[in-house]
N, C-alpha and C positions, 0 to 999 in steps of 0.2 A: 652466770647469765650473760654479761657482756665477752665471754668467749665464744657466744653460740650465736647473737645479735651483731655481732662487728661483721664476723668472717659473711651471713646473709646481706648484709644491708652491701657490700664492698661487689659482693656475685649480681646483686641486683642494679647497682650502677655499672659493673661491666656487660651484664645484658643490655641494659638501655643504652649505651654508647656499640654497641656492634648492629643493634635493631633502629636504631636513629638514620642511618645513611638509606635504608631499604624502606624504612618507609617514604621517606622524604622523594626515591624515589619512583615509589606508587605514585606520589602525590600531582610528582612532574606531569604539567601536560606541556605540550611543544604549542607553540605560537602557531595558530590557523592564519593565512596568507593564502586569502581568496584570487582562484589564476583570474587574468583579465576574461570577460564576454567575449566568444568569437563575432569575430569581426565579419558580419556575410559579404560576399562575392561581391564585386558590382559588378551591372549588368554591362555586357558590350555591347557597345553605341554599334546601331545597324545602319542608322541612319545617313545620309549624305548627297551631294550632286555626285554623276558621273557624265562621262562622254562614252558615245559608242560608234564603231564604222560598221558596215554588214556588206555583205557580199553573196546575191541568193543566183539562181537558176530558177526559171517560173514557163509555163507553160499558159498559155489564153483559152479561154473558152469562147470561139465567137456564138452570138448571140441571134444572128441574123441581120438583115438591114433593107430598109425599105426606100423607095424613091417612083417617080413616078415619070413617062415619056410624054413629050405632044404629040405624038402624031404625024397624019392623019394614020388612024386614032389618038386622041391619048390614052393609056394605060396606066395599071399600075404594079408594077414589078417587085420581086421578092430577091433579093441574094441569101438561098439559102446555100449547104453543108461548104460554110464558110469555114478556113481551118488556118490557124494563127502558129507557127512557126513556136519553138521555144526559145528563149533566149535571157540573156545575163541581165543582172540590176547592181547598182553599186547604192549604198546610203550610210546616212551618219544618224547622229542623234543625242541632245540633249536630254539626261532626264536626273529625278530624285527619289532616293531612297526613303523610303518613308520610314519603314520599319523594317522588322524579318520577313516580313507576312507581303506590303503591298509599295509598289514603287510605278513610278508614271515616267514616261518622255515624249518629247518632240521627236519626229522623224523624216527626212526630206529624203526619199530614194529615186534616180534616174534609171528610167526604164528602157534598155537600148534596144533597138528597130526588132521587131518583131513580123516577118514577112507576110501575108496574107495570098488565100488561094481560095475563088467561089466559082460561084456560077448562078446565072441571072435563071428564071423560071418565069414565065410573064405572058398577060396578054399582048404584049406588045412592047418589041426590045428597038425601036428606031423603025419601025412599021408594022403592017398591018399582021394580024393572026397571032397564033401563038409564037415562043420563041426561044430559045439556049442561047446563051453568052457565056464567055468565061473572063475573070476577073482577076488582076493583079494588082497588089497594094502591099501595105505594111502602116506597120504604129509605132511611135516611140509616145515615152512620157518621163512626167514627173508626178511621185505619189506623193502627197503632206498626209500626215496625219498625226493626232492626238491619239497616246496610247496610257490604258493604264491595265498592269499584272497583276495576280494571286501568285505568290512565291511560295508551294506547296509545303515547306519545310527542307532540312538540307540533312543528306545521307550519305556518309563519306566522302562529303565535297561537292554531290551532284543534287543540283537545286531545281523540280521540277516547278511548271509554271503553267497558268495560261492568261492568257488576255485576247483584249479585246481596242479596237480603235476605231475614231470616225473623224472624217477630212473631206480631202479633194483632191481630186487626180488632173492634170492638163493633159491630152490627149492629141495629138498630134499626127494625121493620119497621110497619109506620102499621097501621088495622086494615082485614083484608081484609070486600071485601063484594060484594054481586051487585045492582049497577045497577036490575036486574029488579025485585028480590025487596027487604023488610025485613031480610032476614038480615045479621047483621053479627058476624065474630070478631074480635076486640079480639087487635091487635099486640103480638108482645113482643118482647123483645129479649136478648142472650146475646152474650158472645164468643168467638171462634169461632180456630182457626188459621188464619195467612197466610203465606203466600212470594212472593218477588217477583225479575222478573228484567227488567234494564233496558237499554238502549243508547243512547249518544248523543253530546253535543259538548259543549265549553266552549268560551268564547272570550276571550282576555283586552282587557278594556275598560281597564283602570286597572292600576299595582301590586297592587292590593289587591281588585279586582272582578272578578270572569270573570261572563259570559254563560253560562249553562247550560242547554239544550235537547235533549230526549229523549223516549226512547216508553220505559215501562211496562208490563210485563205482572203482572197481581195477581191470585192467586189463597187464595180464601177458599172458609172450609169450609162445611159445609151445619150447619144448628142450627133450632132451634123459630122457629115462622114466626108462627104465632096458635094464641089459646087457644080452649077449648069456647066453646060457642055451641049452641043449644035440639037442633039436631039432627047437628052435626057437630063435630069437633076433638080432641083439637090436631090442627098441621100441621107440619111440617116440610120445610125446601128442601133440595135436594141439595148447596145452594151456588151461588157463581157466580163466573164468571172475569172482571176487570175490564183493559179495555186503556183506555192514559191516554198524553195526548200533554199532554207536559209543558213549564214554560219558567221559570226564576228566576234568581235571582242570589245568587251568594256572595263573602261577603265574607271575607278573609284577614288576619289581624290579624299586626301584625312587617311590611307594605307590600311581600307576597311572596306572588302569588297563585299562583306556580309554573304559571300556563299558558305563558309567553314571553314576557312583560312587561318579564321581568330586565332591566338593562343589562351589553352584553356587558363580560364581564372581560377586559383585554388583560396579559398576561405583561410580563415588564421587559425593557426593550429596551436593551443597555449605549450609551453613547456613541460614535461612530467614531473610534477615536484619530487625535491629532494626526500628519500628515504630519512625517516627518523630513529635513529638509534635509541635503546633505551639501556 
């Protein structure tokens, strides 16, 4: 009996020593080591001051202008198909980024001489009956205005926009006179209200520089045009609307011109954990 019990009992402890390492390692499990939470994006700051210079060509729309003669009779005279010369505007401008979406500035632009060509229609131009004149003049100025944009979204760096602004224009008109004639009324000058409404692009060149290019529409009020003179004045314009094709550059201070310049932010990416052997 103990010939047939030994040699069992000796098989059965060499099974359980070759089955002990295999189970043990079923049993393994590997240490779970949770990756860190991604870390989201931060947002890039759109916000900031800038400066700007601009540089347009604009064309005038005269508006008409009225004045009136003594006599004998006195009358009252029309300068109508008045027609204002094109010419250059140079301007700067303070402004602030607000967001991606909306940004405001100040703007000061000098409006250089814009020549003027009419002709009077009247009952009475320096005497009696009807009457033809012709008219020579010119306008400079200075436009102010408070401006604030809609910055449409940015699409491979090209940020369209529009706005809108409202100020005061100074108007400064040279003094009118008739080619013809001696006559001459000596120019004044007044200022006058303005609003303005704009459309156009940016482009970003640099962090810190966008190309800006756009049309302006300006509209200014009518005020005293020239003074008396031996048989005629004042005068007064109706006004005139001014379209301006525009082109500058602004510069963004902080190396954030928020047209798409940014460099993209990438979120945290965890590591791929290590393979576990078994």
């Amino acid at each position: 009996m103990d010939k047939i019990v030994k040699p069992f009992c000796l098989g059965a402890m060499l099974l359980a020593g070759v089955s002990a390492p295999a189970v043990a390692a079923d049993l393994y499990e590997p240490q779970v080591v949770e990756a860190p939470a991604p870390v989201q994006a931060a947002p890039v700051a759109t916000g900031g001051w800038y400066i700007r210079g601009d540089v347009d060509y604009h064309w005038s729309d005269f508006r008409g202008a009225d004045y009136i003669t003594y006599g004998p009779p006195p009358g009252t005279n029309t300068i109508n198909n008045g027609k204002l010369d094109g010419a250059w505007s140079v301007g700067g401008g303070v402004g602030y980024k607000i967001n991606s979406y909306l940004r405001t500035d100040v703007t000061a632009d000098y409006l250089f001489k814009s020549g003027f060509s009419g002709n009077t229609v009247g009952s009475s131009c320096g005497g009696a009956g009807p009457c033809h004149s012709d008219e020579r003049g010119g306008y400079s100025g200075w436009l102010l205005l408070a401006n604030a944009y809609a910055d449409l979204g940015t699409y491979h760096g090209i940020t369209p926009y529009v706005g809108a602004g409202i100020g005061g224009a100074h108007i400064k008109w040279d003094d009118l006179h008739d080619p013809n004639t001696t006559e001459r009324n000596g120019g004044t000058s007044s200022w006058r209200f303005a609003y303005a409404l704009m459309a156009g692009a940016s482009y970003c060149l640099t962090h810190n520089v966008s190309l800006d290019v756009g049309y302006r529409f300006t509209h200014i009020n009518g005020g005293r045009m020239f003074e008396y003179a031996p048989v005629a004045g004042p005068g007064f314009d109706r006004g005139m609307n001014v379209n301006e094709v525009r082109a500058g550059l602004r510069y963004s201070f902080g190396g954030n011109s928020g047209d798409g310049c940014e460099e993209p932010q990438v979120a945290y990416q965890p590591p791929a954990p290590e393979p576990v052997y078994k």
